[in-house]
C-alpha positions in Angstrom: -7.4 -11.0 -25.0 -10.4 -9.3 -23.7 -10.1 -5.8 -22.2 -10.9 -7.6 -18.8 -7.8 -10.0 -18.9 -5.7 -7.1 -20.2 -6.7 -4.6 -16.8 -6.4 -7.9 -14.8 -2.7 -8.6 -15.8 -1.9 -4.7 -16.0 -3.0 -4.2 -12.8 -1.1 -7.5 -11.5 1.7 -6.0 -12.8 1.6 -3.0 -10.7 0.8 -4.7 -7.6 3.9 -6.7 -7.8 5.8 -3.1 -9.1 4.2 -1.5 -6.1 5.2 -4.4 -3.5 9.0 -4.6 -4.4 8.9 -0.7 -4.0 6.9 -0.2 -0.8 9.9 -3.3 0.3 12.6 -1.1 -0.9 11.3 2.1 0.4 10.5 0.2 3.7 14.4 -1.0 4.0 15.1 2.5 3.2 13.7 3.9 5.3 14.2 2.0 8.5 18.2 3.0 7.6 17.3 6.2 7.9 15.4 5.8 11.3 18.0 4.3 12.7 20.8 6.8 11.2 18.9 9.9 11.5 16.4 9.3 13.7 13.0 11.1 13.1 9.6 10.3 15.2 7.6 9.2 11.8 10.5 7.7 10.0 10.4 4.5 11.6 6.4 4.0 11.6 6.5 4.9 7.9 9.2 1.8 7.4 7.2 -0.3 9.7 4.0 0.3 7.2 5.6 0.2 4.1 7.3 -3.4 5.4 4.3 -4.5 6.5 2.4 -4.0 3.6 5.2 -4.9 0.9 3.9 -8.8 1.2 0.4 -7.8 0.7 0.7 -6.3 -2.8 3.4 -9.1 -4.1 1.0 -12.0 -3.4 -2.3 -9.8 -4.9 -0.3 -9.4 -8.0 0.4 -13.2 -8.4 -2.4 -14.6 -7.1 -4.1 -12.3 -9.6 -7.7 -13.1 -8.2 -10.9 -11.7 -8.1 -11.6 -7.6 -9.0 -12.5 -7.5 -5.1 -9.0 -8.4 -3.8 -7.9 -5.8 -6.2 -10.1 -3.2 -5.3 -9.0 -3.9 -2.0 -5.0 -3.7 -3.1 -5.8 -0.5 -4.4 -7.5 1.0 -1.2 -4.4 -0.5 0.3 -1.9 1.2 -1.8 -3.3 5.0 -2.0 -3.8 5.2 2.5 -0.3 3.4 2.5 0.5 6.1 0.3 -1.2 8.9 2.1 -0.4 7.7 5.5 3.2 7.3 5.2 3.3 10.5 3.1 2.1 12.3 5.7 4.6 10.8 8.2 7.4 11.4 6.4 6.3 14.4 5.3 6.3 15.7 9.3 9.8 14.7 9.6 11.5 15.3 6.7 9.6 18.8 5.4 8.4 19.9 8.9 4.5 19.7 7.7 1.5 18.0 6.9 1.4 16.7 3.8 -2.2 18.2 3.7 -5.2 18.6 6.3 -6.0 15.2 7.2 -4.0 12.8 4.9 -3.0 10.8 7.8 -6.2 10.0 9.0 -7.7 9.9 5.6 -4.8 7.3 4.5 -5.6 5.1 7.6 -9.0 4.9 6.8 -8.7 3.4 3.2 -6.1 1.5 4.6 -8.7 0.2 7.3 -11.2 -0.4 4.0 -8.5 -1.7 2.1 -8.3 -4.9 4.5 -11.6 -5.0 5.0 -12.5 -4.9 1.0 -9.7 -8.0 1.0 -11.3 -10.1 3.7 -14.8 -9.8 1.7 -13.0 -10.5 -1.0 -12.4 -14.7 0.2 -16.6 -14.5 0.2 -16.8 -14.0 -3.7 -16.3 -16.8 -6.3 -13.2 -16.1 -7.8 -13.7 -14.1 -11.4 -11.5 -11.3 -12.9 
């Protein structure tokens, strides 16, 4: 197995890991909005839920190094966005000085990098 194959299924693997958690944390989390409320706590579910799909069928489909480029720029705004928001509600601050905005934008390129991605002949 080249080191190629072996980065494509390792990072498969934690696309799929990383989709069944952003699912969990999402169904989490919108039992805590509705439980305990919180202004953030809801969008945060919503995002995470949202996104969940996104990383299980990247992971499967293991396709081209765009879509996972892509998948990653996905995972690291969801990560900083939804940090952020939870962050506001359950810490009462930022997670840092623009995190949100900075983890909306990647999640903005993240889409973007996986739309370009159906223009490239599928290689690993």
């Amino acid at each position: 197995m080249s080191k190629a194959e072996q980065f494509s299924g390792n990072s498969s693997r934690i696309l799929v890991l990383a989709g069944g958690l952003c699912g969990a944390a999402g169904v989490a989390l919108s039992a805590a909005a509705a439980h305990l409320g919180g202004a953030f706590v809801g969008t945060a579910a919503s995002f995470l839920l949202m996104h969940a799909p996104v990383f299980l069928a990247a992971g499967l489909l293991g396709a081209n190094r765009i879509l996972r480029m892509g998948s990653l720029a996905l995972l690291v705004g969801l990560l900083l966005f939804c940090g952020d928001l939870l962050a506001r509600d359950f810490l009462g601050s930022r997670l840092f000085p623009l995190s949100a905005p900075i983890g909306g934008t990647l999640l903005i390129v993240g889409w973007l990098t996986i739309a370009a991605s159906a223009l490239t002949r599928a290689r690993s």
